[in-house]
Each structure stands twice: as C-alpha cells, then as structure tokens.
C-alpha positions as CSV (number, residue, x, y, z in Angstrom):
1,X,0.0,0.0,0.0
2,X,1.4,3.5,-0.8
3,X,3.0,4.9,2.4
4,X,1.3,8.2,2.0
5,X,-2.3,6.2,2.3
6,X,-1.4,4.7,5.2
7,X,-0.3,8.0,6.4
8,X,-4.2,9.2,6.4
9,X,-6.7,7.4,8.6
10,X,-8.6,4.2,6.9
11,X,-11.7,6.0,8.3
12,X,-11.7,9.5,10.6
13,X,-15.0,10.9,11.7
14,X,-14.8,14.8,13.2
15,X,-17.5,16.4,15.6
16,X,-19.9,14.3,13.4
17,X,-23.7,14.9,14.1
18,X,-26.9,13.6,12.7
19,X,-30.6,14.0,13.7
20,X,-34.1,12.6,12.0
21,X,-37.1,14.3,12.7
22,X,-35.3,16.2,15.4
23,X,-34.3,12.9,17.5
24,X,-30.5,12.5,17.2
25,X,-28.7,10.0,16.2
26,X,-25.2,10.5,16.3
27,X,-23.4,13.6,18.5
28,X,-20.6,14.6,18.0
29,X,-19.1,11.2,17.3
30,X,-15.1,11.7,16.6
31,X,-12.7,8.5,16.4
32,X,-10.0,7.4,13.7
33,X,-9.5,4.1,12.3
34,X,-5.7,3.3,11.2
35,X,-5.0,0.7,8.9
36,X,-5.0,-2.5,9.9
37,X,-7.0,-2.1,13.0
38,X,-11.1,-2.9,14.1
39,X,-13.2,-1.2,16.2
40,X,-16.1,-2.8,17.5
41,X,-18.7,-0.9,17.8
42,X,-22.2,-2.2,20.0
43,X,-24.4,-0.9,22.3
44,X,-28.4,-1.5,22.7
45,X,-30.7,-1.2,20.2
46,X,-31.1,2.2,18.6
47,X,-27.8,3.6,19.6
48,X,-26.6,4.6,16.2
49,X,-24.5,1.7,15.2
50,X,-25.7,0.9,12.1
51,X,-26.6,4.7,11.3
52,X,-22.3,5.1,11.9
53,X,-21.5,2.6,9.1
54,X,-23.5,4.6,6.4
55,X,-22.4,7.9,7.5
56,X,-19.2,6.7,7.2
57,X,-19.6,5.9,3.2
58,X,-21.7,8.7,2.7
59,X,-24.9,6.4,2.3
60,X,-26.4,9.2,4.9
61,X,-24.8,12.8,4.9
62,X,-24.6,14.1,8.6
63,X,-25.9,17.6,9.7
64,X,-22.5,18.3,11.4
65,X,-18.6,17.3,11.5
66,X,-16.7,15.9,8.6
67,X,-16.4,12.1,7.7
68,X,-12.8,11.3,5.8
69,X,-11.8,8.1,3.7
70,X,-8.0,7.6,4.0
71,X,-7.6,11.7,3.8
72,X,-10.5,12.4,1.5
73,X,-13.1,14.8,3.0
74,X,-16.5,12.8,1.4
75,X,-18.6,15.7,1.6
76,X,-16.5,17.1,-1.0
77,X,-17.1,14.0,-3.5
78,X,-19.3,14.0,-5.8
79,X,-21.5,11.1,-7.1
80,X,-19.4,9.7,-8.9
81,X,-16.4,10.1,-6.8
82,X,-18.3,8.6,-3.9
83,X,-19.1,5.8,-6.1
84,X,-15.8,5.0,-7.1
85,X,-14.3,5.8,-3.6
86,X,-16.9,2.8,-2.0
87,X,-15.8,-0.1,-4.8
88,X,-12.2,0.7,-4.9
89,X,-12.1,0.7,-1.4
90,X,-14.7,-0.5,1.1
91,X,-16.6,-4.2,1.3
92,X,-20.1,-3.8,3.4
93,X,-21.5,-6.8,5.1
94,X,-25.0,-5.5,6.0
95,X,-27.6,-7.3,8.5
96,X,-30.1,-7.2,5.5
97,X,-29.5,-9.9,2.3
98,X,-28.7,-8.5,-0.9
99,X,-27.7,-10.9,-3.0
100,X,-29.8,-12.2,-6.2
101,X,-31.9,-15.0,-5.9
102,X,-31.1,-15.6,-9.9
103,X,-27.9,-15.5,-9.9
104,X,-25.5,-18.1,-9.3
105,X,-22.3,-18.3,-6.2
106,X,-20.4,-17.2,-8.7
107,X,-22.4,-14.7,-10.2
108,X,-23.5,-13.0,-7.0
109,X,-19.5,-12.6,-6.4
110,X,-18.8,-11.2,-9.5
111,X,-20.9,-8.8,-9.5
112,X,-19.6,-6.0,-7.3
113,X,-16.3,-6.0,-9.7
114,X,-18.3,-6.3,-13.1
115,X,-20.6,-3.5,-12.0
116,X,-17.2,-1.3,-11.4
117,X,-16.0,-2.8,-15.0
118,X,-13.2,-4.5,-14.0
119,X,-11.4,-5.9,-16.9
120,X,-12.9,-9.4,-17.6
121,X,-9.6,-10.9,-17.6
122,X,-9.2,-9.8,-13.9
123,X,-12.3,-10.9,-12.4
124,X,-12.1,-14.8,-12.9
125,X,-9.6,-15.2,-10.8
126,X,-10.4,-12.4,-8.1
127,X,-13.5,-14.6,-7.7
128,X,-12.3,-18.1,-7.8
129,X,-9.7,-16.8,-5.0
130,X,-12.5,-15.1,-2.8
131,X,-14.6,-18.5,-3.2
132,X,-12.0,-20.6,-2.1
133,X,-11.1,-18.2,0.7
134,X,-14.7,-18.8,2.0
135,X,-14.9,-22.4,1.6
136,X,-17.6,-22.5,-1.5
137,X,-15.3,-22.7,-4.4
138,X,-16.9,-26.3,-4.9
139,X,-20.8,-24.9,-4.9
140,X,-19.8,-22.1,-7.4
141,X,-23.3,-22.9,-10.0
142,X,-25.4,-23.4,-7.5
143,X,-28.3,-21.0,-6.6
144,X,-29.8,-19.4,-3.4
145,X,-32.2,-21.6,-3.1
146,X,-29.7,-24.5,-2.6
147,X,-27.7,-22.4,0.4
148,X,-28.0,-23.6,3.3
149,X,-28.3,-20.2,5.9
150,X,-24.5,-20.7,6.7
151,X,-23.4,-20.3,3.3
152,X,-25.4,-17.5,1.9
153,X,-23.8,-15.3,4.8
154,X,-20.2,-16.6,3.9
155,X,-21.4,-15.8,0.0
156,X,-22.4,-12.2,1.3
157,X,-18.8,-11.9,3.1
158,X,-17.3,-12.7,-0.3
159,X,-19.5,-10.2,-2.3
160,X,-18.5,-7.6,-0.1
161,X,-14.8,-8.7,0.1
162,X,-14.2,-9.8,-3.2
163,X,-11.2,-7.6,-4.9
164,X,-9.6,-7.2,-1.1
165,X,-11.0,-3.4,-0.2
166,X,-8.7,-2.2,2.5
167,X,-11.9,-1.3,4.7
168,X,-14.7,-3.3,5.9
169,X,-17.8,-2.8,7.4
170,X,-19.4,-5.0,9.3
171,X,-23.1,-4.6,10.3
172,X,-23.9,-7.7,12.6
173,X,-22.9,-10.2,10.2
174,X,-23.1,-13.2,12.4
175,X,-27.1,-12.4,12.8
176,X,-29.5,-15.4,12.9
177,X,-26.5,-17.6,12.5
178,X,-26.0,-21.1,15.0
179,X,-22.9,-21.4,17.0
180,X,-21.1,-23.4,14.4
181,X,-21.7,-20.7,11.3
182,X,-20.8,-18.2,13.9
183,X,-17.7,-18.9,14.9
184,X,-16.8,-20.0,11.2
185,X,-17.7,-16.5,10.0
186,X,-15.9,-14.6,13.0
187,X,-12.6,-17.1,11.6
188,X,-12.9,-15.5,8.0
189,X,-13.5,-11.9,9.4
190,X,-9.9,-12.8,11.7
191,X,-8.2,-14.2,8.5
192,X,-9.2,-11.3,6.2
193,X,-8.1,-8.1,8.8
194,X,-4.6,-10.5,9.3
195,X,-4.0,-12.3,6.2
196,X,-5.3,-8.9,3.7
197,X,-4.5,-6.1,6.6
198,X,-7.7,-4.9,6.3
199,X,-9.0,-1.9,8.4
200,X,-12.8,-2.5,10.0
201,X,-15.6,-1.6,11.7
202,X,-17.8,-4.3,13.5
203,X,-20.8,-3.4,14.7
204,X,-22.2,-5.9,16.9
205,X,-24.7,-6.9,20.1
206,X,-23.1,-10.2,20.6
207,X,-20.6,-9.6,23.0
208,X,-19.3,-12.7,23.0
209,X,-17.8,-12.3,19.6
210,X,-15.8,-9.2,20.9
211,X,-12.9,-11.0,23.4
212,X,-13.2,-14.0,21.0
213,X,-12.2,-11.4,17.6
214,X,-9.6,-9.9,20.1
215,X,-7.9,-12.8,21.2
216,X,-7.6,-14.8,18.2
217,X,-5.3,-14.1,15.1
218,X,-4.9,-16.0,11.8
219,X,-1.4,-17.7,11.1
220,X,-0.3,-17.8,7.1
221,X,1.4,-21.8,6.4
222,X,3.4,-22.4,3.6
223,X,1.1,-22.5,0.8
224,X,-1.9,-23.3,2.9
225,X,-5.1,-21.3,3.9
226,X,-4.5,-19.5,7.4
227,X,-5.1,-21.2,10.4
228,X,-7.2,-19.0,13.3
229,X,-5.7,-19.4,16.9
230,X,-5.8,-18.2,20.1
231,X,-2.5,-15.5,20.7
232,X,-0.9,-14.3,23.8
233,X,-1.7,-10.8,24.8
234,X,1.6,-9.3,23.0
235,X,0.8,-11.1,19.5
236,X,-2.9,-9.6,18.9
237,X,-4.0,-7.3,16.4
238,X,-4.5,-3.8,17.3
239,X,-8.5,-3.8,18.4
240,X,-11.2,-1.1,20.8
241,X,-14.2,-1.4,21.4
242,X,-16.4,1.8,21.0
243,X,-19.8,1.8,23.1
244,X,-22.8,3.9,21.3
245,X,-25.7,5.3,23.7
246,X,-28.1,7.6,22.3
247,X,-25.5,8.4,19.6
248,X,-23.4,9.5,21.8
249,X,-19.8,7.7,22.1
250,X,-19.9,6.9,25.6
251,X,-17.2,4.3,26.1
252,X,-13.4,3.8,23.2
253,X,-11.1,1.1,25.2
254,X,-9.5,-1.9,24.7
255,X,-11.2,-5.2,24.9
256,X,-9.8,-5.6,28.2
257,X,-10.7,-2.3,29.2
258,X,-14.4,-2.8,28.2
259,X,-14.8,-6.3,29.8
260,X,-13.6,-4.4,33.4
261,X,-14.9,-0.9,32.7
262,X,-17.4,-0.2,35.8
263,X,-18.8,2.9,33.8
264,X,-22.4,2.8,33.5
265,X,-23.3,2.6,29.9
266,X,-20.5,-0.4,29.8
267,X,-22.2,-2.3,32.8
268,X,-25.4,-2.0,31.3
269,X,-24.3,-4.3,28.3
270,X,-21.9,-6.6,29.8
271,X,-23.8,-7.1,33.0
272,X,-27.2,-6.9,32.3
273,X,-30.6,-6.9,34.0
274,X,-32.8,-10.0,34.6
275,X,-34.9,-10.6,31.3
276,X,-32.0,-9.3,28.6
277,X,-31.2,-11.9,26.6
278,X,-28.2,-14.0,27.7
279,X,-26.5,-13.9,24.2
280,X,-25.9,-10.1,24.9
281,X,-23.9,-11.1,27.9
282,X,-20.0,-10.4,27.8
283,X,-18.3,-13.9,27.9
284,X,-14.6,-14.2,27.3
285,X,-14.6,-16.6,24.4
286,X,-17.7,-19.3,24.9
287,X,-16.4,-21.4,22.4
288,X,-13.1,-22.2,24.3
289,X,-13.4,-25.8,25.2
290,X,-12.3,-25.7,28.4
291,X,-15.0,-23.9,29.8
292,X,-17.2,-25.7,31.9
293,X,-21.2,-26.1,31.3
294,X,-23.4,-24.1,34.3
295,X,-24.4,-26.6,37.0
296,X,-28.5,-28.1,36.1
297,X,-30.6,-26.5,38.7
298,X,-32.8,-29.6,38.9
C-alpha cells in the first residue's frame, strides 16, 4: 500500500452529528480508524450503530462534522467520486441480504467487480480466489435456493470482500446464525483483517464475539489457507471497542478495558438486567473448550 495512504486514517470521523425528525442519532461522534486495526462498535438497540456505518460511506450525509476516507473529505465528493471511492475501497456486510436470488455463487461474487467494469480478464480469478477463501469454491453454480443459511452469509462476506478493499464494514454479520456458522464467519473476518490487513468496523450486540475477535489471530502456512488461533496478549492485532448510547460515544477502550470498565453505559451491556437476553452477555470466548457447562438447577 502507498506509504502516503497509510499516512491518512482508513476511516476518521470529526465532531460528526446527525438528527431525523429532530431525534438524534449521532453527537458529536469523533474517532479514527488506522490501517490495519477494528473497532467494534455495539451498544443497545437504537444507539446509532448501524446509522455510523453509512455515514461513514456517505450512504447518509450528517448535519454536522466531517467524515474522511484515507484523507479524503466525502462531503466534497461528488457522485461519482463517492461511487468509485466505495468499490475501490470498502466491502459492506449489512444485516439485510442482498444478494440475487437468480444469480448463481459465482455470479453474486462477481458482481460487485463487473458493476465497477473490472477488466474481464481480472475478475475470474479475483472470484475463484474469494470463493476458495470462504470455503464455496466447490458450490460455485449453485443458486440461493440451494444455500443452506451458513453459506449464503459466507457468500455475502465474499461479495463484499471480493477484490480485497482495505476497509470493511461489518453490520452484525453473524445475525441469525448457529454457534457453528458463527464462529466459522468470525474465523474469515480474523483471517481477512490479518491475512489482507484490512482496516474494520464491526458493529455488533453479541458480546461474546468481541474477546473472541480480540484474542484470536490467523497464522499464514506455507502454501496453505490460514489457520485462526488463540494469541498471547503481545501477538494480537490492534482492536477497541467503541460503546454507542443515544449516539453518543460513551465508552473507546481496549477489549480488556471494556470487559472491566465499571462505567455505566458499559455495565449496562456486559452485566445486564434479569430478562435481557443472555447472548448479549459479555463472555470471554464461549467457544473455548475448556470452559465448563453451568451446573443443572434440577
């Protein structure tokens, strides 16, 4: 990457504000994203998360502050600019499905770069490498209808990372998913920020994906695919967690320091109240295999 991009920020928002109907959304929200790094972002429902992730490709233009892709000032883009700024550069996994029920694995993946006319010659193999990379280079004719739920997420992730962008958003992308396509997905979001160095925001409510994203880190093999592990503490990726209330940022820490913050708006989430469902509970890493099960009350 040229040194002077990675001189910028991946993503910088300044004094950014944003009200509908008078009811805000974001307040003067300012944080920077460096290459290479994710910010988490969660918070309870309503709290601007998935508002932050269009302001910050200019889906939604705020009222106040100044949003910047590596040094470019968006506001200042037009159309067409912004256009070309989003393929070249960003992959969005959103909570809602867009991908065509007519089209093929392989069709849905190449769409993104044939809509952006990449040269022909180019986009074969950009998509045969991003299929492979997210285990469905063997299902490449087949339709939505024959996805199982698993893989039409992981054909979403490769839509949206297909052509390695160096930014990603993530808008819950683990949503509706069982444990197993959970932690499989979480695995290729690990291997593309170490593998690709790609710079992300990850807006979640599961807070039990947050310590297991932090912990873990993808190792390269000689000409094999990556393998995800657990690191020590002085081998993990650069990683906060930012805490939304009211659109306000309320919390920007470390892992660590969110899973002992005793602020308010950080207890609320990671030790809530009887009735909130336990999958919003902050667990470090549920899938680690030495954890015991919770004693049978009767």
């Amino acid at each position: 990457m040229d040194n002077k991009l990675l001189a910028s920020p991946a993503i910088e928002f300044r004094n950014v504000s944003l009200s509908f109907d008078d009811k805000p959304a974001l307040s003067d929200v300012s944080f920077q994203l460096s290459h290479g790094e994710m910010i988490a972002i969660t918070g309870v429902a309503a709290s601007g998360k998935s508002v932050l992730l269009r302001v910050a490709i200019g889906l939604i233009k705020p009222d106040e502050g100044k949003v910047f892709l590596e040094g470019r000032e968006i506001e200042e883009l037009d159309e067409r600019e912004l256009l070309e700024i989003r393929s070249r550069l960003v992959g969005i996994v959103f909570q809602e499905q867009a991908l065509f029920s007519s089209m093929s694995v392989y069709d849905n993946t190449a769409y993104r770069l044939m809509e952006h006319d990449w040269p022909e010659e180019k986009i074969d193999p950009a998509v045969r490498e991003i299929l492979r990379f997210v285990g469905l280079d063997q299902d490449t004719d087949k339709l939505l209808e024959e996805l199982s739920g698993g893989m039409r997420r992981r054909l979403e992730f490769a839509r949206a990372i297909v052509g390695w962008p160096r930014i990603m958003l993530f808008d819950e992308p683990t949503a509706g998913l069982d444990p197993i396509n959970e932690r499989n997905l979480l695995d290729l979001v690990i291997r593309a920020r170490d593998v690709q160095k790609i710079a992300a925001l990850y807006v979640t409510k599961e807070l039990r994906e947050i310590p297991y994203i932090a912990s873990h880190i993808a190792i390269e093999a000689m000409g094999e695919s990556a393998v995800v592990k657990e690191a020590p503490p002085e081998n993990r990726k650069p990683m906060r967690v930012m805490v939304l209330e009211k659109g306000r940022v309320v919390f920007m820490g470390t892992p660590d320091e969110f899973g002992a913050s005793t602020s308010t708006p950080v207890q609320r989430l990671t030790h809530p109240e009887s009735g909130i469902p336990k999958s919003d509970e902050f667990i470090p890493d549920p899938w680690d295999p030495k954890r015991k099960p919770k004693e049978k009350l009767f």
